[in-house]
mmCIF file of the C-alpha atoms, coordinates in Angstrom:
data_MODEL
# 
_entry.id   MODEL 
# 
loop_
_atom_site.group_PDB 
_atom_site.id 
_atom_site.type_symbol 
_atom_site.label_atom_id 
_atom_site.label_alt_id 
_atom_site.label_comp_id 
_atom_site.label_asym_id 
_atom_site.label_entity_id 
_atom_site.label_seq_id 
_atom_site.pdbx_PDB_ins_code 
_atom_site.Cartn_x 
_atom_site.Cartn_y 
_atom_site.Cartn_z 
_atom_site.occupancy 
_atom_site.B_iso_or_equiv 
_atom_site.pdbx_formal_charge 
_atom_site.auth_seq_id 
_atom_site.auth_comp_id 
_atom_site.auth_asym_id 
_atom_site.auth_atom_id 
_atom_site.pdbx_PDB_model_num 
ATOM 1  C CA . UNK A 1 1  ? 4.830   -68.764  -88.494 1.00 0.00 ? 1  UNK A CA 1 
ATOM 2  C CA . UNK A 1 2  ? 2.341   -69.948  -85.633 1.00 0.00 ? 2  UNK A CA 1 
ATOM 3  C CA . UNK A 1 3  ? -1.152  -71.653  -86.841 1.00 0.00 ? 3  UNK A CA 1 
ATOM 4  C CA . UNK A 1 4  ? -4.076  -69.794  -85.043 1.00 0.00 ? 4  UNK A CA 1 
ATOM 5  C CA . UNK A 1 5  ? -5.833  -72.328  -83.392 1.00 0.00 ? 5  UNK A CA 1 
ATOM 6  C CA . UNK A 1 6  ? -9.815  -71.908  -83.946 1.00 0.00 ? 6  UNK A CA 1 
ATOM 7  C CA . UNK A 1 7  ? -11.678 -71.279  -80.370 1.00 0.00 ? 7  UNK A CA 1 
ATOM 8  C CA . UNK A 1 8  ? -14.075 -73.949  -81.477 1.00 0.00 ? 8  UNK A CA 1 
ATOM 9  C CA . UNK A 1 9  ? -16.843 -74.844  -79.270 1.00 0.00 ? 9  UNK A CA 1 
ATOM 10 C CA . UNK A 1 10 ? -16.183 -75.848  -75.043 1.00 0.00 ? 10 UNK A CA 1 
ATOM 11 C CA . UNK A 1 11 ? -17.180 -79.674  -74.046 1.00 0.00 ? 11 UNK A CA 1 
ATOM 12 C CA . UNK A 1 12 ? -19.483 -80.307  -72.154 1.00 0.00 ? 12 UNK A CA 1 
ATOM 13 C CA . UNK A 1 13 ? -18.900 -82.408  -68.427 1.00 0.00 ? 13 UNK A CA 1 
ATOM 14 C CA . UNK A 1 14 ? -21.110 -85.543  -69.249 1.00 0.00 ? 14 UNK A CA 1 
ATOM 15 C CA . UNK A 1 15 ? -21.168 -86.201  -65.623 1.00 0.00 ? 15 UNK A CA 1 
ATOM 16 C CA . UNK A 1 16 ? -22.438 -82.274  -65.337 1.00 0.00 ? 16 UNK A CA 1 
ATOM 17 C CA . UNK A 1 17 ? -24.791 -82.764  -67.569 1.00 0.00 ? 17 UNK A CA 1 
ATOM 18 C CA . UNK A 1 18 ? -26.506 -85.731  -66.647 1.00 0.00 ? 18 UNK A CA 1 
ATOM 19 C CA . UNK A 1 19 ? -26.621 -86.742  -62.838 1.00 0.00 ? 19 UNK A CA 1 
ATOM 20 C CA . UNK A 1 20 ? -27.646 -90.270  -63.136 1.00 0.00 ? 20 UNK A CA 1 
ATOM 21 C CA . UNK A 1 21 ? -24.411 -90.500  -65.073 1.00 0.00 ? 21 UNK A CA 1 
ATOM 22 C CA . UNK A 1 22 ? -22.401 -89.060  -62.315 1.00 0.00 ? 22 UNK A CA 1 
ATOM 23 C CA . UNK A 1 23 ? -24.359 -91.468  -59.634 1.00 0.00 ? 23 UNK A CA 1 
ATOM 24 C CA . UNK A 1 24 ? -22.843 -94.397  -61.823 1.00 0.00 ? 24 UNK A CA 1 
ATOM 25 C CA . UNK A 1 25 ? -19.213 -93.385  -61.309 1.00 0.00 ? 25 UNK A CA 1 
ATOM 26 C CA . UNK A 1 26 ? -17.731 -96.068  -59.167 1.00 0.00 ? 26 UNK A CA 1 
ATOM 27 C CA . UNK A 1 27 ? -14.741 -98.912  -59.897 1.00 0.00 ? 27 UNK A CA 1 
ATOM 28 C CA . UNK A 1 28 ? -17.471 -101.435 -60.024 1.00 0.00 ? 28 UNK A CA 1 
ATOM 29 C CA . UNK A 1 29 ? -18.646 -100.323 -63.537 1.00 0.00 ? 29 UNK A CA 1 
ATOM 30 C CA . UNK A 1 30 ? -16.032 -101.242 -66.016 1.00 0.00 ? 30 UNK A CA 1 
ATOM 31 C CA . UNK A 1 31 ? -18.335 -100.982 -68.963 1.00 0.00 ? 31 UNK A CA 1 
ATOM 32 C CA . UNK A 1 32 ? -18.473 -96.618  -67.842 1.00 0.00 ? 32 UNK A CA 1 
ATOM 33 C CA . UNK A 1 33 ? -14.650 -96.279  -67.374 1.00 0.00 ? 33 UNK A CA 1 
ATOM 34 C CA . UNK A 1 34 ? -14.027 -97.842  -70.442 1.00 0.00 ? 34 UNK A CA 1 
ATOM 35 C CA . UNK A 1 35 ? -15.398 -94.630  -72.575 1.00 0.00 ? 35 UNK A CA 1 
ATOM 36 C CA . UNK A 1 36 ? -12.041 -92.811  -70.362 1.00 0.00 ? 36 UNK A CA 1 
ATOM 37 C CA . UNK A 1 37 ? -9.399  -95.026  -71.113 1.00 0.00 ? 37 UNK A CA 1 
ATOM 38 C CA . UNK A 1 38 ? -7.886  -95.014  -74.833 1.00 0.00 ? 38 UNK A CA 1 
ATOM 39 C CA . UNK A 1 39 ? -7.449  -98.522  -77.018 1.00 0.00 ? 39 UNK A CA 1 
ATOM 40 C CA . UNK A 1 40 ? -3.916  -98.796  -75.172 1.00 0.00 ? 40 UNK A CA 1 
ATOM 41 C CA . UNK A 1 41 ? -4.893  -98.316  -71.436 1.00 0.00 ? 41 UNK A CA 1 
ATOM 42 C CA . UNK A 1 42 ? -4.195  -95.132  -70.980 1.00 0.00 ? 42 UNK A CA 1 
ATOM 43 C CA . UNK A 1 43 ? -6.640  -92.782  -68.989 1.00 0.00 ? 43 UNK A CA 1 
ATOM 44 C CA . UNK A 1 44 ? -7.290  -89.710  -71.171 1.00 0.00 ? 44 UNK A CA 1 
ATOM 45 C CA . UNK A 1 45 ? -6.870  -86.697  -70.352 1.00 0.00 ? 45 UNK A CA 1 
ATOM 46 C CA . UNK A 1 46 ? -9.283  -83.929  -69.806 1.00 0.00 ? 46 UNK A CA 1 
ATOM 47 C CA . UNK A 1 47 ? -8.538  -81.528  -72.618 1.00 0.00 ? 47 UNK A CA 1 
ATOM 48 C CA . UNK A 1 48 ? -9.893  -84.307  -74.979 1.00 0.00 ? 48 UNK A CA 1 
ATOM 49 C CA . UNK A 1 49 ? -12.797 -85.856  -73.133 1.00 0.00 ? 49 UNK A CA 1 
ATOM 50 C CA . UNK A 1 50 ? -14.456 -82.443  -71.881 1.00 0.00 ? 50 UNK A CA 1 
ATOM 51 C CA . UNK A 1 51 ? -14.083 -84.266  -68.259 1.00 0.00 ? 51 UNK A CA 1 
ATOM 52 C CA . UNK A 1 52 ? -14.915 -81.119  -65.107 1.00 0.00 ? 52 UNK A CA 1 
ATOM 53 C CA . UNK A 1 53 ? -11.981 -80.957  -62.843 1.00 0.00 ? 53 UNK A CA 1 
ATOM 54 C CA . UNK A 1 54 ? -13.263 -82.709  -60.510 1.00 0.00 ? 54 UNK A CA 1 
ATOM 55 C CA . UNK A 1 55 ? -15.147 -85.120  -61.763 1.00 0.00 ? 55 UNK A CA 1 
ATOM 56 C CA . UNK A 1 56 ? -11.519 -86.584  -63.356 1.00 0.00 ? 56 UNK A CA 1 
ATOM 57 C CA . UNK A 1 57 ? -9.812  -86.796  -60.235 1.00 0.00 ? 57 UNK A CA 1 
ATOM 58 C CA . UNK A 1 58 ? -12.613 -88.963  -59.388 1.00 0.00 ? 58 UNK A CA 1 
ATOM 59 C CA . UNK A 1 59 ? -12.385 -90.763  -62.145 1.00 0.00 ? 59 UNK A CA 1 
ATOM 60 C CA . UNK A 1 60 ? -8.710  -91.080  -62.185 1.00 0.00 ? 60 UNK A CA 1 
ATOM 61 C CA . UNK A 1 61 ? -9.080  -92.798  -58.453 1.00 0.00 ? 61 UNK A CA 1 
ATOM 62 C CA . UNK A 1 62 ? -11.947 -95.078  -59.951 1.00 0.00 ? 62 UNK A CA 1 
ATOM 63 C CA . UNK A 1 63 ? -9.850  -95.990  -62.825 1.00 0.00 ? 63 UNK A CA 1 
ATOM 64 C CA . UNK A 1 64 ? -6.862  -97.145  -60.286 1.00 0.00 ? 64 UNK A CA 1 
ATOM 65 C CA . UNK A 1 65 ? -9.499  -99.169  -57.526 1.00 0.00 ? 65 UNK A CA 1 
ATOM 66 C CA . UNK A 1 66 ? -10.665 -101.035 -60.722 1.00 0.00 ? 66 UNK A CA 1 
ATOM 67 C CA . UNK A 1 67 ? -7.110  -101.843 -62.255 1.00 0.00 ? 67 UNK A CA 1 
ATOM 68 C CA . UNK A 1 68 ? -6.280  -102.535 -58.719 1.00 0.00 ? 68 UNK A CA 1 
ATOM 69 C CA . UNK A 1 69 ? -9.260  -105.230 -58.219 1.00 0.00 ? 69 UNK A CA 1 
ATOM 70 C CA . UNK A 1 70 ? -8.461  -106.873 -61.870 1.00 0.00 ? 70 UNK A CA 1 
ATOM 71 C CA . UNK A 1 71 ? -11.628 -104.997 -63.201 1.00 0.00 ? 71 UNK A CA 1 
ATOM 72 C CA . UNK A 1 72 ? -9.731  -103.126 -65.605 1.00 0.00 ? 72 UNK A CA 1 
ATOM 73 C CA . UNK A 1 73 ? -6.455  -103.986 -67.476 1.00 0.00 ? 73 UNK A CA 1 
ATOM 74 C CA . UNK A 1 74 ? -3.519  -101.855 -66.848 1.00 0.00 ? 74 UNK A CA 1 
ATOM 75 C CA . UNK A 1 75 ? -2.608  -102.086 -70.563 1.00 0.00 ? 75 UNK A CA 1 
ATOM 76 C CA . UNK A 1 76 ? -3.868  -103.452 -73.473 1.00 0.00 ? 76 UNK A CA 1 
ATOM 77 C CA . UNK A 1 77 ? -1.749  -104.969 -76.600 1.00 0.00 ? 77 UNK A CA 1 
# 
């Protein structure tokens, strides 16, 4: 009836992992919030880029400043 989903293994915060990484987050580096934002704009979502918590609310808010400041495009065709 239901497929069994396999447990697989957990991702890994890249922004946990390495600090520098985290030091970097800021709407004033496009080329870094481009890995978190899919071929059509969209910001994606946590489940698929092993993002902490926290660390994607904080990159949903860079995200925004940098669409906001013409840094980033709000959607892409």
């Amino acid at each position: 009836m239901f497929k069994k989903r396999s447990a697989g293994r957990r991702k890994v915060c890249p922004f946990l992992a390495d600090k520098q990484l985290a030091a970097q987050l800021d709407y004033k580096n496009p080329e870094l919030l481009r890995r978190f934002i899919t071929d059509r704009g969209r910001i994606v979502p946590r489940r698929i880029s092993g993002v902490s918590a926290k660390f994607q609310r904080r990159l949903t808010r860079e995200i925004k400043r940098a669409r906001a400041v013409a840094l980033l495009p709000y959607a892409l065709n």
